[in-house]
C-alpha positions as CSV (number, residue, x, y, z in Angstrom):
1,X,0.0,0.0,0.0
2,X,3.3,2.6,0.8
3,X,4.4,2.2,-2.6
4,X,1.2,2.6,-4.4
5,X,0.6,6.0,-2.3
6,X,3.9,6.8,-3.0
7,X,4.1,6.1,-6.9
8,X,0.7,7.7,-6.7
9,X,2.3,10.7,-5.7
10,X,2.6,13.6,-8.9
11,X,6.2,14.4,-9.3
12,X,5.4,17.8,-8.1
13,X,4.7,16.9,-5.0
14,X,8.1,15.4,-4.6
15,X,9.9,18.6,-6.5
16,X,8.2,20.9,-3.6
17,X,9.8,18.6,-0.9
18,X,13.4,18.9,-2.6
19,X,12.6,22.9,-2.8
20,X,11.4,22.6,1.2
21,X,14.5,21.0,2.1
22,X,16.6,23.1,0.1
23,X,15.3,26.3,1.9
24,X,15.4,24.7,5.3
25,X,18.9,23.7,4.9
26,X,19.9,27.4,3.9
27,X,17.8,28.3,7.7
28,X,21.0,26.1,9.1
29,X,23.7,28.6,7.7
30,X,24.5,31.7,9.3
31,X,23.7,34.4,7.9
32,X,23.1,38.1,7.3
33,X,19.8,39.0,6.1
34,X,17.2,42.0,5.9
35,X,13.9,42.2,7.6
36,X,11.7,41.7,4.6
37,X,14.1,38.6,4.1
38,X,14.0,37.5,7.2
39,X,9.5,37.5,7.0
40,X,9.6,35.2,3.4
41,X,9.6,32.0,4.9
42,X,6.8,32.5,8.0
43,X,4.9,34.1,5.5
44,X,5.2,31.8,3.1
45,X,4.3,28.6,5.7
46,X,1.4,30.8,7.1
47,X,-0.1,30.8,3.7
48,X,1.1,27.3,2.9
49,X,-0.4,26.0,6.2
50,X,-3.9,28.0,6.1
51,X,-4.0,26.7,2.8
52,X,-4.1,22.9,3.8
53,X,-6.7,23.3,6.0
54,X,-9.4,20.8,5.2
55,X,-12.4,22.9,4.1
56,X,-15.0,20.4,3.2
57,X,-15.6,19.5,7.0
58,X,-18.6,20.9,8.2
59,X,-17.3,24.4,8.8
60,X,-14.2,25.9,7.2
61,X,-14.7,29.1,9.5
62,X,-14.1,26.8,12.5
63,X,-11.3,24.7,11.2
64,X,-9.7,28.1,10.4
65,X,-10.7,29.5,13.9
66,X,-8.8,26.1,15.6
67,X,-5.7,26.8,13.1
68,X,-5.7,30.9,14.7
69,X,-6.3,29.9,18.3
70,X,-3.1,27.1,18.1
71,X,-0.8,29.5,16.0
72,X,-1.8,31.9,18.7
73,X,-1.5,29.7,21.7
74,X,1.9,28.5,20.5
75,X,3.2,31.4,19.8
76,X,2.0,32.8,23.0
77,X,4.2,29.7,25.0
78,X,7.5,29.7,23.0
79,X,7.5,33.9,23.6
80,X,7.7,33.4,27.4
81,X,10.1,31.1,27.2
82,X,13.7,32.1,28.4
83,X,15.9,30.9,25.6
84,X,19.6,32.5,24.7
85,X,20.4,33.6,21.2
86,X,23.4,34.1,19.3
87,X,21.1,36.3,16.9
88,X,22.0,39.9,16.4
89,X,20.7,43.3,15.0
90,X,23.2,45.3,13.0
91,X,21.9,48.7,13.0
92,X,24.8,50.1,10.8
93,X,23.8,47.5,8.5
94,X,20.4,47.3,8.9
95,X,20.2,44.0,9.1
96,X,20.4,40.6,11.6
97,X,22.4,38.1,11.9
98,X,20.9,34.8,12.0
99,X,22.3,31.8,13.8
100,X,22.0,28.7,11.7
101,X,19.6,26.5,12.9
102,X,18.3,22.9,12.3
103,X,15.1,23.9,13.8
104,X,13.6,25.5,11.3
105,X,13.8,22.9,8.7
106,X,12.4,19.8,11.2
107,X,9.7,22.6,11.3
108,X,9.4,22.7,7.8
109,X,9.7,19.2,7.1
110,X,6.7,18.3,9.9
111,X,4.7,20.8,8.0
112,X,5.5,19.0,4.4
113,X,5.2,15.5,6.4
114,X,1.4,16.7,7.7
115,X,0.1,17.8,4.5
116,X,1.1,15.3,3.0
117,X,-0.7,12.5,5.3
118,X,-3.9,14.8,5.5
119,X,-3.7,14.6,1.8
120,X,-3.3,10.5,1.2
121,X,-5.4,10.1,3.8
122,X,-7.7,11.9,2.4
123,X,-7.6,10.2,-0.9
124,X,-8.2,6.9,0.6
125,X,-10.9,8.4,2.8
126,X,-12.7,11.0,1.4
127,X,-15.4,10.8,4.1
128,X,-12.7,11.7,6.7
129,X,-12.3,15.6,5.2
130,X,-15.9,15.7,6.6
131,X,-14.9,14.6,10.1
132,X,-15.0,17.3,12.2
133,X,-12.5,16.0,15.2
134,X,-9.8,15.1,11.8
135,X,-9.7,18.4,10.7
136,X,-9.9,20.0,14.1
137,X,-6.6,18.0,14.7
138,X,-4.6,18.8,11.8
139,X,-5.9,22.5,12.1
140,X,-3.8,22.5,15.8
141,X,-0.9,20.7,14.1
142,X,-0.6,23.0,11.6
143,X,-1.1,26.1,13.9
144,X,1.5,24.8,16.5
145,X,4.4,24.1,13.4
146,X,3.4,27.7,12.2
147,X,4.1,29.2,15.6
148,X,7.3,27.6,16.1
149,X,8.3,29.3,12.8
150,X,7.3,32.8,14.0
151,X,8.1,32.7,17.2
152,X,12.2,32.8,15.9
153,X,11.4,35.6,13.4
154,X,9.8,37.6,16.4
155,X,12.4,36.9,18.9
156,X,14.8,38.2,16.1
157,X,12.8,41.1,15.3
158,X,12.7,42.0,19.1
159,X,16.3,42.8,18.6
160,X,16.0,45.7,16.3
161,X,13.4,46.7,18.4
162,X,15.6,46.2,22.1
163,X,18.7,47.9,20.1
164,X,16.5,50.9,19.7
165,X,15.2,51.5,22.9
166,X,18.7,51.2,24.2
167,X,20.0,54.0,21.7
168,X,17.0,56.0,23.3
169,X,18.0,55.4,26.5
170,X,21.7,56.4,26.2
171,X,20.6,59.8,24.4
172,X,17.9,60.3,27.5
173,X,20.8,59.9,29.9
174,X,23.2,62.2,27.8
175,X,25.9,59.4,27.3
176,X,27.2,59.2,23.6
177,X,25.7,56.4,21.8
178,X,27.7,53.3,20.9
179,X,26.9,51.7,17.6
């Protein structure tokens, strides 16, 4: 049954898991890289995840509404946890410096890995994209991989925005700004 599924499979399919992979390996480089750089990939998996939703199930608006609530919850836990970074905020440059992580592309990779399962099994069981609880449950798996993803970009934002108040602060004390 594994090797009909997968022969079954259009070659696109497996293309966009060599493109996945290919950007999630680049996430485990250090790098240098502008904001609007830095949003591409959580943008591109928010739209990517919303758009796997299962929508035939008895209401999109609620499947949707589960997906919000998890990104939101998860987001909400991995902000007030304490974790160091070797991420930086280069004002000169205007840019960050991102640590190369592995984390990024297991991210990815869960996300391709759940699509791809909602999808097969929706094939072999079309009545299931109908079951309410199914789609409730890949709406929160797709939520929580989504906030793990933006929960790094904001962190790393939060730099630009910590470097800032700390210029501020400096100036409001009279001491000479050090870049």
């Amino acid at each position: 049954m594994i090797s009909q599924i997968l022969t079954h499979t259009p070659v696109w399919v497996w293309i966009l898991l060599v493109a996945l992979c290919a950007v999630g390996l680049q996430q485990t480089r250090d790098r240098n890289i502008t904001l609007p750089r830095l949003l591409i990939l959580p943008i591109a998996m928010l739209i990517f995840s919303a758009s796997s939703l299962p929508s035939k199930a008895s209401s999109g608006l609620q499947v949707f509404s589960i997906w919000l609530a998890s990104v939101t919850i998860f987001c909400s836990l991995g902000l007030i946890s304490r974790t160091k970074t070797k991420h930086r905020y280069d004002a000169v440059l205007n840019q960050f410096f991102v640590a190369g992580s592995w984390f990024p592309l297991a991210l990815i990779f869960s996300m391709f890995i759940a699509k791809y399962s909602a999808a097969v099994t929706f094939a072999i069981r079309p009545d299931w994209a109908l079951d309410a609880t199914f789609s409730a449950s890949f709406a929160a798996l797709f939520g929580a991989i989504n906030a793990g993803l933006l929960v790094r970009v904001v962190r790393i934002i939060a730099l630009k925005r910590a470097y800032h108040r700390l210029m501020a602060d400096q100036i409001n004390l009279g001491v000479e700004p050090s870049h």
